[in-house]
N, C-alpha and C positions, 0 to 999 in steps of 0.2 A: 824191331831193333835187335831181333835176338834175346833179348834176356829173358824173355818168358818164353815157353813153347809154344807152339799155332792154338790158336784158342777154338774149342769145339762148336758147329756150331748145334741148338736145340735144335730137337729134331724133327724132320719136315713131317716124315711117315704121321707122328703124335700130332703134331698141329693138324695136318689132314684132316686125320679120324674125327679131332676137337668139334673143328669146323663141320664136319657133315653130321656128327649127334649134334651140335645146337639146332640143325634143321629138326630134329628129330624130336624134339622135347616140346613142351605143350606150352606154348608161347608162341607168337608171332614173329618171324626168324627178322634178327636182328632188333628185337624189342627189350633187351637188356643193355643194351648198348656197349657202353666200355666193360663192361663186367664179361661178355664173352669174349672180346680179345683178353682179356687178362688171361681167363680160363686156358684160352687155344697157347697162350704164353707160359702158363705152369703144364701144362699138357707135355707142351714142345722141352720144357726144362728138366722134366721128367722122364719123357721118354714113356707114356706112356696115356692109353683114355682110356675113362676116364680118370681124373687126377686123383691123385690122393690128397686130403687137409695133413696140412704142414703138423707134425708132432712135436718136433724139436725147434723153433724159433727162434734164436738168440739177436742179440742185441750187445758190440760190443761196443764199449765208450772208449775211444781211445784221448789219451787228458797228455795235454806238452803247455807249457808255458814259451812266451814268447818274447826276447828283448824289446822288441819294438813298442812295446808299452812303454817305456823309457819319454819316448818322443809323445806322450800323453793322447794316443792316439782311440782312448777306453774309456768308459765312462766307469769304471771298477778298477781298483786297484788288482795287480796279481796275486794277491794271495790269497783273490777268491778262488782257485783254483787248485789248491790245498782242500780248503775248508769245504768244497762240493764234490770231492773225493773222499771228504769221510760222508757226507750226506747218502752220496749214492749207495755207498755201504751200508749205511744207514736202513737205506729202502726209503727215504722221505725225499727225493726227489721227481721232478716230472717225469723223465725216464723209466723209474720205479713204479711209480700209479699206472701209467698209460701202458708198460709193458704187462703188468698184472690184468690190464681190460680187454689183450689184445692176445692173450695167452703166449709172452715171451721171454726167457727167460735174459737176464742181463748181468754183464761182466763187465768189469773197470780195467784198464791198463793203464799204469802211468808208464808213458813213454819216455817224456822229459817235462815233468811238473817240476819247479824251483825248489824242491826241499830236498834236504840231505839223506833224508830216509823217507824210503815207498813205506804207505800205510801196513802193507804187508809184504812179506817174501814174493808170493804168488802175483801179487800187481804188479809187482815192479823187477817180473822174472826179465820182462825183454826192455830195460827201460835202457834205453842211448845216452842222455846226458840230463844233466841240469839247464832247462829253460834252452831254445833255441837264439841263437843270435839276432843281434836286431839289425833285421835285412836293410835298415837304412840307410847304415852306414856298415856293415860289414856280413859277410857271407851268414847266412843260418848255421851252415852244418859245415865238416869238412867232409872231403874225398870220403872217407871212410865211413863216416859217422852216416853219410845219404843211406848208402848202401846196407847197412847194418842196420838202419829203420826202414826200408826196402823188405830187408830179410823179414827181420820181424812180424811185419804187417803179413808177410807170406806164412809163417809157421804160426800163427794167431789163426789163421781160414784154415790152415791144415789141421790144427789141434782141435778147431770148432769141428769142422767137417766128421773129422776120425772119433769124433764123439759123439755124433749123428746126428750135429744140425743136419736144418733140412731147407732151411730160410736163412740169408745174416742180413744184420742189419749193421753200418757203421755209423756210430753219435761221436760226436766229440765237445770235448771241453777245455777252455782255456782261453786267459784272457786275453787280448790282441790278433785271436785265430784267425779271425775277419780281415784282417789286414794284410795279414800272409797268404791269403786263401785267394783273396783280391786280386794280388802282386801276380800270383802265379797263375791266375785264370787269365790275365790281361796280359801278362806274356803270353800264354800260350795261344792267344786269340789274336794277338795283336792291338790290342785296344787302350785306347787314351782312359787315364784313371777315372778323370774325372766324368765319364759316362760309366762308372760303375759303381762309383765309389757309394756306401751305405750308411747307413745310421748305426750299425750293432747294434750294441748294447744299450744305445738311446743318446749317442753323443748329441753335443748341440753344435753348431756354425763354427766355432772358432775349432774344436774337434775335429769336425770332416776337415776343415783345411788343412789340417795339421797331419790328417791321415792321409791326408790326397798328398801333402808333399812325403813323406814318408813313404809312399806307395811311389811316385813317382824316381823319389831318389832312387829307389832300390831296383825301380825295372832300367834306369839307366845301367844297371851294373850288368842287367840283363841279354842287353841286344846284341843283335845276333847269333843268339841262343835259342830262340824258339823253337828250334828243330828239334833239342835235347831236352825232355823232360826230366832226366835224373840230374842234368846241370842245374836248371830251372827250379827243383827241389833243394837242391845245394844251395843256391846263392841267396833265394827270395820266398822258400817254402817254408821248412822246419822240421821236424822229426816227426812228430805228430799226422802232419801231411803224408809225407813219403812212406811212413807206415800204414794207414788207411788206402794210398795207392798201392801195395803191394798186397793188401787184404784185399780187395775191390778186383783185383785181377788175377789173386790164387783162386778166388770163387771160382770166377768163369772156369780158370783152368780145369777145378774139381767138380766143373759142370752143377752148380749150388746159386740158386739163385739170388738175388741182389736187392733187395727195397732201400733206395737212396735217400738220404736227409735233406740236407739243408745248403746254402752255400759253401760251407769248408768241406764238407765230406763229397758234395762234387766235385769241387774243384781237385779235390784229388783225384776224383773216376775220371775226370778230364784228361790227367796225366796219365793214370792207369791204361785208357784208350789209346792213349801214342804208345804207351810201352808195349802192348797185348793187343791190338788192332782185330777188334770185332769180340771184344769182352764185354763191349756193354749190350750186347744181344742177351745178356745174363741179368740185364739191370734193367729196374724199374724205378722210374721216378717217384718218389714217398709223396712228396709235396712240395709247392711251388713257396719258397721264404720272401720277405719282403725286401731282401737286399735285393739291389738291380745288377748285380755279378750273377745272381743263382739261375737268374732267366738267361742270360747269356751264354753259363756253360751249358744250360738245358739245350739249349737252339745246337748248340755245336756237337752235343751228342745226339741231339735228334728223340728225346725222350720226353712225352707228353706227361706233366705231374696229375699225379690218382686223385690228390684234394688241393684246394687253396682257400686253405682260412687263414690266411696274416700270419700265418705264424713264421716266428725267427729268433727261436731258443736254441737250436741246436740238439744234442745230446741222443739226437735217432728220436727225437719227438717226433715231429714231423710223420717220420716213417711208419713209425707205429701207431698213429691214426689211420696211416691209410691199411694196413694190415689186415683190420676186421672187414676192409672192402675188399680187399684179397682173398680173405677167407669165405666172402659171401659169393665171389666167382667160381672159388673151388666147389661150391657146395651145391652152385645153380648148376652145374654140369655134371657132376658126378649124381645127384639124388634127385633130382627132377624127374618126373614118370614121363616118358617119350608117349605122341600119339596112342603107339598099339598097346603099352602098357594101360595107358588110362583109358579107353575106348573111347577115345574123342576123335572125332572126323580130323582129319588132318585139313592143312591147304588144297582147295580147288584145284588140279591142274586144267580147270580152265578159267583161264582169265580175262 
């Protein structure tokens, strides 16, 4: 659509080379399984074999509050969303533990969290607004405000990047995210709510209905929009969204690859995809969540998740489980002793 540049793609030459040392290495070629496409994938993202293990990791949380909690659509009130923005600071959240096991480092942003003051200057340097509108009955964002959290998400991957991540990750946090994330994946798929519609945060029966009509009301506002993703973000996404799709698609740009979360943080690469067409060749699916949206953006982007253990916290957990399998592909292919190093008969060539 023009707003991004042609997105590059990884490069074949490095995938190549990937592919023909895995023949070469002292294992039975293709007895790794998915651990040598990942490798031939950080190869290709690097531009280079064998790969280098990632140095700089990062993990950013981006946190927006969402009107449509209003319509009781959460099993938590919003102002846990505050109170897990000072956690994460803290270091006592799951995102904290599990980036600490996974060697990655982690940053807060509040983009549009519901309080008058960011916990600090530095979080709340790109923050949009107070709490996004509730897309049920009226737009998330305006004209301006899309685009401005658009921006953002862009100069978040550029500030990571020119810092020397070398991996991102995007988590998110906030209450009613599931709903907005929902809205805007079933636009952009085309799909009836109520085949995707999830449990969050653990609502019970009267909840989903309330969240399926809320989700429905708001993709009425939506139709014949599908085709626009930054409208789509406007009217039924949130700040929070549009900022993680503008991250998700400066990566590709700055050639930086991608370990994807959970249902909201795809559904934004979803979007990201329609804006930057061939950025998710930069992305890898973290983990499969137990909402039935997150398997449906998955199909639509074409990307097989690295684990599935039930999980559906959100905050780039997900991703950085799969991380340490990441790092165990970068390491089977870069340190592995090939045949001739190790003096092992190689494969028969007759068979």
């Amino acid at each position: 659509m023009g707003y991004f540049p042609a997105i590059p793609d990884p490069d074949p030459d490095a995938a190549s080379a990937a592919w023909a040392r895995q023949t070469t290495l002292t294992k039975p070629t293709g007895s790794l399984g998915r651990l040598e496409e990942l490798s031939v994938w950080v190869s290709a993202c690097q531009s280079q074999c064998p790969p280098q293990q990632f140095q700089r990791a990062r993990v950013v949380v981006f946190a927006g509050d969402h009107g449509v909690t209003a319509a009781g659509v959460s099993a938590y009130p919003p102002e846990v969303t505050a109170a897990m923005m000072a956690n994460f600071v803290a270091g006592g959240a799951a995102v904290n533990v599990l980036a600490d096991v996974a060697g990655a480092g982690v940053r807060v942003v509040d983009i549009a969290v519901d309080t008058a003051q960011p916990l600090s200057e530095e979080i709340g340097r790109h923050k949009i607004r107070r709490s996004s509108g509730n897309i049920a009955v009226e737009d998330a964002l305006t004209p301006d405000e899309v685009v401005g959290a658009i921006e953002a998400g862009r100069r978040i991957a550029d500030e990571e990047v020119d810092a020397g991540a070398d991996l991102l990750i995007a988590g998110d946090m906030g209450i009613g995210n599931t709903t907005a994330a929902t809205t805007l994946v079933a636009a952009l798929t085309d799909t009836e709510p109520v085949e995707v519609v999830g449990r969050g945060t653990g609502i019970d029966d009267a909840g989903w209905a309330r969240k399926t009509a809320a989700i429905r009301d708001a993709l009425y506002r939506t139709r014949r929009l599908s085709a626009d993703p930054i409208a789509l973000l406007r009217i039924c996404g949130g700040a929070d969204l549009a900022a993680m799709t503008g991250f998700c698609a400066q990566a590709a740009v700055r050639r930086t690859p991608v370990l994807l979360d959970g249902a909201v943080v795809t559904s934004a690469a979803l979007a990201a995809e329609r804006l930057a067409p061939g950025a998710r060749q930069w992305w890898q699916a973290g983990h499969r969540s137990t909402e039935p949206v997150h398997s449906l953006a998955l199909r639509h982007l074409e990307l097989d998740p690295i684990v599935d253990l039930g999980m559906r916290l959100g905050e780039g957990s997900g991703a950085l489980v799969a991380l340490p399998v990441l790092r165990a592909a970068v390491a089977t292919l870069a340190s592995m002793a090939t045949f001739t190093e190790a003096g092992v008969a190689g494969r028969s060539s007759e068979d």
